[in-house]
C-alpha positions in Angstrom: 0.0 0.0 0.0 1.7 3.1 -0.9 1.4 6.0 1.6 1.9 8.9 -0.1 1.2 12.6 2.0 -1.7 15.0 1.2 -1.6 17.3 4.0 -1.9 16.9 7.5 -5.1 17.2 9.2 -6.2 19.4 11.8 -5.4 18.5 15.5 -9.2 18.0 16.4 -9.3 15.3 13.5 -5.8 13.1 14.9 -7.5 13.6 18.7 -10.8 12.0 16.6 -9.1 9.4 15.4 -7.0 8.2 18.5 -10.0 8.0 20.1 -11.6 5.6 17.0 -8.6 3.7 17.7 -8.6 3.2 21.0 -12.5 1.9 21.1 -11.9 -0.4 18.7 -8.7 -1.7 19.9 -10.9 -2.7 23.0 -12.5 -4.8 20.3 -9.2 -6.5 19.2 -8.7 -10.4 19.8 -5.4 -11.9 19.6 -5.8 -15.5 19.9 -7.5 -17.9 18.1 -11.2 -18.2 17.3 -11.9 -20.9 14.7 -11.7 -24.3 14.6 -9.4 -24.5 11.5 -6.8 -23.0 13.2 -6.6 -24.9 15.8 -5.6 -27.7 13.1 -2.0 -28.3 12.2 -2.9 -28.4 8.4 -5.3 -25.9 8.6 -8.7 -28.5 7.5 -11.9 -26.7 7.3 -9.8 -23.3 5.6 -11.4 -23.4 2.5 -11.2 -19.7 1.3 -8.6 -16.7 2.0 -8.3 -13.6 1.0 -6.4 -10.8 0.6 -6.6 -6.7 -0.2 -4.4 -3.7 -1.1 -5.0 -0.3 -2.4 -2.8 0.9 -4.6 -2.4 4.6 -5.6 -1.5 6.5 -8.2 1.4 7.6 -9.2 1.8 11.8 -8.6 -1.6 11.3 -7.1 -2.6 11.6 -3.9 -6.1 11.4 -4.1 -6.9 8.4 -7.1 -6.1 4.8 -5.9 -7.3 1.5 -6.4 -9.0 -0.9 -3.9 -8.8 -4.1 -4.4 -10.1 -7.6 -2.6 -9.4 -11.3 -4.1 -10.7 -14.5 -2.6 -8.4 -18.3 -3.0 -9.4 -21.5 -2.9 -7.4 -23.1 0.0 -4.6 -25.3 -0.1 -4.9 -24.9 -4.0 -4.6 -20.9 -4.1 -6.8 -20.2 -6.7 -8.5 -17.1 -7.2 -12.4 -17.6 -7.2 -13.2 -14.0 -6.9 -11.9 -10.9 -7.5 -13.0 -7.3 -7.4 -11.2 -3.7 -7.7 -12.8 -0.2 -8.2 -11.2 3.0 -8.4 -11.5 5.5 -5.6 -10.5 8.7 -4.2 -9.3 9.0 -0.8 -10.9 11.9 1.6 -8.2 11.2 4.5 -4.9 12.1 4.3 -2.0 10.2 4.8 -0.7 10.1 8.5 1.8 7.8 9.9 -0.2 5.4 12.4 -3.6 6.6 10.9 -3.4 4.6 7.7 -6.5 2.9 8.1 -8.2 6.0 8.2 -7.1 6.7 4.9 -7.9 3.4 3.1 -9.8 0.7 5.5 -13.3 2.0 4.2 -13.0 1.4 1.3 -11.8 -2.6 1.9 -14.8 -2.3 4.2 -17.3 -1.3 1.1 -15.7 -4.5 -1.2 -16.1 -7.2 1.6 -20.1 -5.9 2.9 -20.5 -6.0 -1.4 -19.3 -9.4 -1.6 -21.4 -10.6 1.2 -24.3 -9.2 -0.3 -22.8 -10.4 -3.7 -21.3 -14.1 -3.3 -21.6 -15.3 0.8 -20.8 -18.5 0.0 -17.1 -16.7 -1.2 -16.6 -14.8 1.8 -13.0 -15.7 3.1 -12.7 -17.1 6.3 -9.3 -15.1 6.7 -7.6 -11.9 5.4 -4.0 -11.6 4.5 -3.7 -7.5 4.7 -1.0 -5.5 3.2 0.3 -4.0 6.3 0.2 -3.9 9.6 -1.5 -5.9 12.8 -0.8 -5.3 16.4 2.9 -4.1 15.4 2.1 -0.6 15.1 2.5 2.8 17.2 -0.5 2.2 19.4 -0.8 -1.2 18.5 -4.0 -1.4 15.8 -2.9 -1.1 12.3 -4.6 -1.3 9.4 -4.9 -5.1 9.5 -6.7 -4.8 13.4 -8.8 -2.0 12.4 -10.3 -4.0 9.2 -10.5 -7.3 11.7 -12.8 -5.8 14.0 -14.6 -3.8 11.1 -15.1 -6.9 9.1 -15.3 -9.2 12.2 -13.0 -11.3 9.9 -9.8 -12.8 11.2 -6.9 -10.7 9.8 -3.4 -11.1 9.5 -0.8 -7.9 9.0 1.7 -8.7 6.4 4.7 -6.0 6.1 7.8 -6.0 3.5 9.1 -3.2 5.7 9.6 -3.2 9.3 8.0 -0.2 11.3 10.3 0.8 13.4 8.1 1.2 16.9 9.0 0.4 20.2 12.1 0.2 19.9 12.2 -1.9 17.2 15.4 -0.7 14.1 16.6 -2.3 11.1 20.1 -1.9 12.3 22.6 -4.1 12.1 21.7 -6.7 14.9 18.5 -6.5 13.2 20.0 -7.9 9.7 22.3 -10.1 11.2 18.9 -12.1 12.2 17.7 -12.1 8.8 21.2 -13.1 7.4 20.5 -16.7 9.7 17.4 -17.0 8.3 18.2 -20.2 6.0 15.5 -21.9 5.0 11.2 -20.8 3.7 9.7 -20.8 7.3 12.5 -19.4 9.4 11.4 -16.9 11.8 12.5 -14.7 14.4 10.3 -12.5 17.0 10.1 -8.7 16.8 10.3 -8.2 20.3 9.7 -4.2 21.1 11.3 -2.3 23.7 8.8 -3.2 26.3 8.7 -6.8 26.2 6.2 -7.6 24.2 6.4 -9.5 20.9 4.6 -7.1 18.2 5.2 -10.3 15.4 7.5 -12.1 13.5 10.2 -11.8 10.4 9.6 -14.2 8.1 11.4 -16.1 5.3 8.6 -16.3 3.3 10.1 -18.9 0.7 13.4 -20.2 0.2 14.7 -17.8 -2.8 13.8 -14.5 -1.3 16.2 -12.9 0.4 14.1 -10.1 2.1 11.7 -11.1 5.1 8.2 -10.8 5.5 6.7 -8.8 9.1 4.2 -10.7 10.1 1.5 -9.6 13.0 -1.8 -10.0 14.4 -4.6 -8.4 12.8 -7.8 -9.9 14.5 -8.9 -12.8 15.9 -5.9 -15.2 15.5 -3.1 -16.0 17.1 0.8 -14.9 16.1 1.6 -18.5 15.7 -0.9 -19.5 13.1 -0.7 -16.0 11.5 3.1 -17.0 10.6 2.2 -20.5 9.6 -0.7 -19.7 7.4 1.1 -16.7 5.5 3.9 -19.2 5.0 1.6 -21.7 3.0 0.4 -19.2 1.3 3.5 -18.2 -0.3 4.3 -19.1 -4.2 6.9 -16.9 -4.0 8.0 -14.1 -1.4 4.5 -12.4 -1.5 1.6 -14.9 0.4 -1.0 -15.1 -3.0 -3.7 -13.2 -1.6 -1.7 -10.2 -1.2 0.2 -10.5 -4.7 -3.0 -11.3 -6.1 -4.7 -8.2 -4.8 -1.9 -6.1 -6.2 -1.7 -7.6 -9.1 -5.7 -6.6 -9.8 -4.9 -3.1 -9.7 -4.5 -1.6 -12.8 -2.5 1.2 -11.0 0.1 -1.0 -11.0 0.5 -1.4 -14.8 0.5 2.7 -14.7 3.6 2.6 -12.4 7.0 3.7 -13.9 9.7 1.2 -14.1 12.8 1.4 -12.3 15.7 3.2 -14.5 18.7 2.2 -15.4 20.6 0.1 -12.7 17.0 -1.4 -10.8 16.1 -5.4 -10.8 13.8 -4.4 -13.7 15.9 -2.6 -16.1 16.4 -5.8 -18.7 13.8 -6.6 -21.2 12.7 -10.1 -20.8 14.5 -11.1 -24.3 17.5 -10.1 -23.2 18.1 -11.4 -20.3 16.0 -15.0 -20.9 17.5 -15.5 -23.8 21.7 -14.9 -22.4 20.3 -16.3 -19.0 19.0 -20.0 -20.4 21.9 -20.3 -23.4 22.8 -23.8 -23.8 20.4 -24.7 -20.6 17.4 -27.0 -20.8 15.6 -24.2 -19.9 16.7 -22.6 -23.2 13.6 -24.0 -25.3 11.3 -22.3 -22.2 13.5 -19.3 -22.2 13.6 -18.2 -26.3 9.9 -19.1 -26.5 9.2 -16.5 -23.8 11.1 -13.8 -25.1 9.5 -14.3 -28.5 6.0 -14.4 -27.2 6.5 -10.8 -25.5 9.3 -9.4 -28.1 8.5 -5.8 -28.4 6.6 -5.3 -24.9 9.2 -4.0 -23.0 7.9 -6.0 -19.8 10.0 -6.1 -16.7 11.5 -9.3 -16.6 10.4 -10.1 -12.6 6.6 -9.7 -14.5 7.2 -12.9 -17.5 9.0 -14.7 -15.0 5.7 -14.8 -12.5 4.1 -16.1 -15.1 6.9 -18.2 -17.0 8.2 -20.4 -14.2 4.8 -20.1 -11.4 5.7 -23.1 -9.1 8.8 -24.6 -11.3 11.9 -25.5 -9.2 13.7 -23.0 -12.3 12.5 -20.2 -10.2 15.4 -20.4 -7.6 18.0 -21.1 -10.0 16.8 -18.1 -12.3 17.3 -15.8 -9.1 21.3 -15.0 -9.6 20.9 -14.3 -13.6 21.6 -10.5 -14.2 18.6 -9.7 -11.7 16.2 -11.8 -13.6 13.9 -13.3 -10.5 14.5 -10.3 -8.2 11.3 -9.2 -8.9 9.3 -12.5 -7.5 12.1 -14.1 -5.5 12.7 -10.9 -3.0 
């Protein structure tokens, strides 16, 4: 979710809106409340979902709001639905969901109405849970709104409570081996406010995972961690993926991940390879696009063991595998 600034609000509105917080973070449960996930592999999860809203570029005002719905274990999309809309709240740190949890709110109540029998059973939210400034991020406050069990999922750590990405901090995630390591963000005060997570075993960039609503911290981390294809859990890729704001986005220039045309760099990549077939066939199919290559390869090597060995080539997988 981008969080791009449009003014700040008047002192009376942010004395508002820690008071919204603070009734419904009476509201908040962290533990677990279903019977699915009390089971190890998760039987009776049959649909999750996930949102984002994506903005804009140069626009503070325009985004898109997006919610999908997977089919669990098989994490496929049976429903999807995005709608443009422009934001009345501006962006405040800690007062995100201000800004953009309404409008998740709207596309759940319309799919309710819409589809029940496709209502997920679980969110996976494109921010933050309990780890947040006064503990109620955006994945909390759509929980309780929803009355939904919700799980925060960060690709930045918010630094609160003490919490830094310093240098003890990457040490951790240098140990992190293997898809499913963790460590515990423990704040200042004692408390754990979630867990990093190596997400799968290419990316090289943890996941922050936290408690949104009604769920525990333990199967929060699990279940984001079977979700994952690649770094991103599905619901959460998938969401952003719907958004045709993304397509509108400008690529990164020279010197980012993105900067090689997919014929390019398949094509010197896979050269003599078995994968070489897979590879020219590929570029030929998007010659002329101009696609970044970490877009053809979600698409090119979904769930093939290449995925990890494509990771090192010129940048090729950074796109999916970080």
């Amino acid at each position: 979710m981008a969080r791009e600034a449009a003014g700040r609000p008047p002192e009376e509105t942010l004395s508002l809106w820690k008071r919204e917080q603070a009734r419904l973070k009476a509201l908040l449960v962290d533990r677990d409340t279903e019977a699915w996930q009390r089971d190890p592999a998760f039987s009776g999860l049959h649909r999750v979902g996930g949102v984002d809203v994506s903005f804009v570029k140069g626009d503070s005002v325009r985004a898109c709001a997006s919610l999908v719905v997977l089919s669990f274990p098989e994490l496929q999309v049976v429903y999807e639905e995005s709608r443009m809309v422009n934001l009345t709240a501006p962006y405040v740190a800690g007062f995100l969901a201000f800004r953009e949890v309404p409008f998740l709110v709207d596309l759940v109540r319309q799919l309710q109405e819409k589809e029940p029998g496709l209502m997920p059973q679980v969110l996976l939210v494109d921010g933050n849970g309990v780890l947040h400034h006064r503990g109620f991020g955006v994945a909390c406050h759509l929980g309780v709104l929803t009355e939904l069990p919700c799980i925060g999922v960060a690709k930045k750590l918010l630094q609160v409570d003490g919490l830094e990405n310093n240098a003890l901090h990457k040490e951790k995630i240098r140990l992190l081996r293997a898809g499913g390591d963790t460590f515990p963000l423990t704040g200042g005060s004692g408390t754990v406010l979630g867990m990093a997570l190596k997400s799968h075993s290419c990316s090289t960039k943890p996941l922050y995972i936290s408690v949104g609503h009604r769920i525990s911290l333990e199967v929060a981390v699990r279940l984001a961690q079977r979700c994952c294809r690649f770094r991103i859990p599905e619901p959460v890729r998938q969401s952003a993926a719907l958004s045709p704001v993304r397509s509108q986005k400008k690529q990164p220039s020279a010197g980012g991940p993105c900067r090689n045309t997919v014929g390019r760099v398949l094509r010197k990549a896979y050269a003599g390879s078995e994968l070489q077939g897979v590879a020219v066939q590929t570029a030929d199919l998007t010659a002329g696009t101009q696609q970044p290559v970490c877009r053809i390869f979600r698409s090119s090597f979904s769930g093939s063991s290449s995925l990890c060995a494509a990771r090192p080539l010129g940048g090729a997988g950074d796109g999916v595998c970080t």
